[in-house]
C-alpha positions as CSV (number, residue, x, y, z in Angstrom):
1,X,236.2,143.4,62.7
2,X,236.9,146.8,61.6
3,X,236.9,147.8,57.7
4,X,240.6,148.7,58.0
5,X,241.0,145.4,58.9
6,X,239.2,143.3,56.4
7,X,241.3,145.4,53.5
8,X,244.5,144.2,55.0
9,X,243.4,140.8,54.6
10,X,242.1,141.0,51.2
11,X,245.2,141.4,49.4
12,X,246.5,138.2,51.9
13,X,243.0,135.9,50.8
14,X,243.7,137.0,47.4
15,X,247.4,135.8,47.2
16,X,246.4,132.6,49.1
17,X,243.6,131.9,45.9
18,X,246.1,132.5,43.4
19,X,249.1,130.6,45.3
20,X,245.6,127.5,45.5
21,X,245.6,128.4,41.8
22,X,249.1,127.3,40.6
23,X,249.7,124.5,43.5
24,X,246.3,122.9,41.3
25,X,247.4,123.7,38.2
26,X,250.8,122.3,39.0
27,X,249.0,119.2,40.3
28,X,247.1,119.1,37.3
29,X,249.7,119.1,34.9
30,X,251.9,116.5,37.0
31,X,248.7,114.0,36.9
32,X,247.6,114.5,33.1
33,X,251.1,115.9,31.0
34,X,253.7,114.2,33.5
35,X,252.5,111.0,34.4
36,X,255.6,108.7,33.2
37,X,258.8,108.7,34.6
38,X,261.8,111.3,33.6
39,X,263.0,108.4,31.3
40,X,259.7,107.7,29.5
41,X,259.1,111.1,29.2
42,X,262.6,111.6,27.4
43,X,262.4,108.5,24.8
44,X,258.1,110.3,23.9
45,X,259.9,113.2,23.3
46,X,262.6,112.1,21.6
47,X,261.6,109.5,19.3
48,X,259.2,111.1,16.4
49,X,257.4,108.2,15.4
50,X,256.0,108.0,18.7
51,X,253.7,110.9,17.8
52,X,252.6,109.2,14.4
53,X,250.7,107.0,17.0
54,X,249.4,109.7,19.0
55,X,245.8,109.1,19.7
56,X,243.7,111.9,18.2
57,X,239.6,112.1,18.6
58,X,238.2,115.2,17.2
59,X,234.6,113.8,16.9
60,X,232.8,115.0,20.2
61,X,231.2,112.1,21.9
62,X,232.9,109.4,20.5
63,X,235.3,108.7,23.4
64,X,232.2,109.1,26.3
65,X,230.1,106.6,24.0
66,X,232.8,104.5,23.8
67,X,233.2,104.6,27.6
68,X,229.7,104.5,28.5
69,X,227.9,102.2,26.5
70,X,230.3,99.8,24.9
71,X,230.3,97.1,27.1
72,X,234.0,96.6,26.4
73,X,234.9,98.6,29.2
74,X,235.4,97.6,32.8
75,X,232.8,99.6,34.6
76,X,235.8,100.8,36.9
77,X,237.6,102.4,34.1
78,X,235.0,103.9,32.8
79,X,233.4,105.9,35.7
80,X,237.5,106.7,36.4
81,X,238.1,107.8,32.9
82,X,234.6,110.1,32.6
83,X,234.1,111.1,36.5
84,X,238.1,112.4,36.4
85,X,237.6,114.5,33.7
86,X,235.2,116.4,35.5
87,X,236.5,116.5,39.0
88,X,239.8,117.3,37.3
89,X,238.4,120.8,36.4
90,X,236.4,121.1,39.7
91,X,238.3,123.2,41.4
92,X,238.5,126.0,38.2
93,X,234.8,126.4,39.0
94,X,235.7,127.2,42.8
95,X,239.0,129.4,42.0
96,X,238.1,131.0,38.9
97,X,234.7,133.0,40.2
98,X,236.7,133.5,43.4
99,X,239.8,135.3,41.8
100,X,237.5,137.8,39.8
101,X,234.6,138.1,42.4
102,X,231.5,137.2,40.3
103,X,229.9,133.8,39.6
104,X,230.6,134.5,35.4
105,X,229.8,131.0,33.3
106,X,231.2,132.6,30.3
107,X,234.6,133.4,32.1
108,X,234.6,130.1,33.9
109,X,233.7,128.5,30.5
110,X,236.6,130.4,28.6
111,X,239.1,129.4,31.5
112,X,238.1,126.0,31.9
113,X,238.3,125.9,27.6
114,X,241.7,127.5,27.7
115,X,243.3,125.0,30.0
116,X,241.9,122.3,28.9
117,X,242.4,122.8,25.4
118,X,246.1,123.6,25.8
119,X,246.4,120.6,27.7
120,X,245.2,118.7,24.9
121,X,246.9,120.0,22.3
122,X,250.3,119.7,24.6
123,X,249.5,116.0,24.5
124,X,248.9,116.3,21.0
125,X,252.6,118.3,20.1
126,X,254.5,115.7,22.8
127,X,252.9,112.6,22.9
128,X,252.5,112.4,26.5
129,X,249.2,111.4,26.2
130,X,246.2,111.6,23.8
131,X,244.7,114.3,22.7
132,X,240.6,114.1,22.6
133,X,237.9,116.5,22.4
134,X,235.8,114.4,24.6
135,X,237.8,115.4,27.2
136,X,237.3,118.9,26.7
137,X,233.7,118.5,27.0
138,X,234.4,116.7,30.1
139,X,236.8,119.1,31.8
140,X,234.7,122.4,30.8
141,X,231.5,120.6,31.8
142,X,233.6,120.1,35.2
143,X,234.5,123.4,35.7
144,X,231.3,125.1,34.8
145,X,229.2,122.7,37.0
146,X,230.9,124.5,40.2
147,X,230.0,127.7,39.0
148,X,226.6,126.7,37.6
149,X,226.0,125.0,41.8
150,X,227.4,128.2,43.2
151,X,225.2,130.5,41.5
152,X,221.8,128.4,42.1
153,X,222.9,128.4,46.0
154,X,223.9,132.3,45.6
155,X,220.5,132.7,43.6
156,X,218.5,130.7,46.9
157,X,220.3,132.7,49.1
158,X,219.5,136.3,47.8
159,X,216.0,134.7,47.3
160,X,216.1,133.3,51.2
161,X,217.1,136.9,52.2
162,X,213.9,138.6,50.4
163,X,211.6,136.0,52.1
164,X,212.9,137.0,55.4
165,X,212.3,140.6,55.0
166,X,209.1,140.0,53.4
167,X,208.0,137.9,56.8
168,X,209.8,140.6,58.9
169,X,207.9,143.2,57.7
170,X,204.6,141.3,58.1
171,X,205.8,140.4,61.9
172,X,206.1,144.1,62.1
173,X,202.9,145.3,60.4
174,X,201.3,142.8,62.3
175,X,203.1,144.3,66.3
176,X,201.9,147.6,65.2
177,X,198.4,146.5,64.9
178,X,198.2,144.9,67.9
């Protein structure tokens, strides 16, 4: 494939990642923010005293102890409740590092942050859900454990490459001698 070639595609990968970006964070925000139907949605909205009884956490852990060690929740919804908010933010750890070409923790950190913490607070404002720090932790810890895989397995690989030069080069010290 010529070099011509691969920059006309570029800009068409690049548009595809971006265009993977908002069809997930669309998805995203249907699953977490829009959950209820139009009607539910409306009367939330609409009736203030709902958000007096907005659940608010702010104490980090509390909700993942709760979860995890209990014992007044079904195993089921536990591993659903914990295990979602980190697959949620999966794919920000794939698309994030993708969309600005290097494996950065700090910018997948500060995306995965960003989101989630507008999501939260979203939930907070409406009432469409409750807002908790927990699942901050969750969702960044999510996102960032993509990024943290795909830089081990890019470290291994760059690693992996310097082995097989290193050999090569004995092979061919060792053909010369001979």
């Amino acid at each position: 494939m010529s070099v011509k070639r691969q920059r006309e595609r570029a800009p068409l990968v690049t548009a595809l990642l971006w265009l993977c970006l908002i069809a997930y964070l669309l998805l995203l925000l249907k699953v977490i923010l829009f959950k209820f139907d139009h009607d539910t949605i409306v009367n939330i909205l609409n009736d203030t005293d709902e958000l007096a009884y907005t659940r608010v956490n702010l104490v980090p852990f509390q909700t993942i102890r709760f979860y995890a060690f209990s014992g007044r929740v079904p195993a089921s919804v536990a591993v659903r409740n914990l295990a979602g908010n980190i697959l949620a933010f999966m794919p920000i750890g794939v698309l994030v590092p993708l969309l600005s070409r290097s494996l950065s923790l700090g910018r997948t950190f500060l995306v995965g942050l960003f989101l989630s913490g507008g999501i939260e607070l979203t939930q907070y404002f409406t009432g469409l859900g409750s807002c908790d720090i927990d699942d901050v932790i969750l969702n960044v810890l999510g996102a960032m454990s993509v990024t943290l895989i795909l830089s081990a397995l890019d470290l291994l690989g760059f690693f992996l490459k310097k082995i097989a030069k290193f050999l090569s080069k004995s092979l061919d010290k060792k053909r010369r001698r001979v």
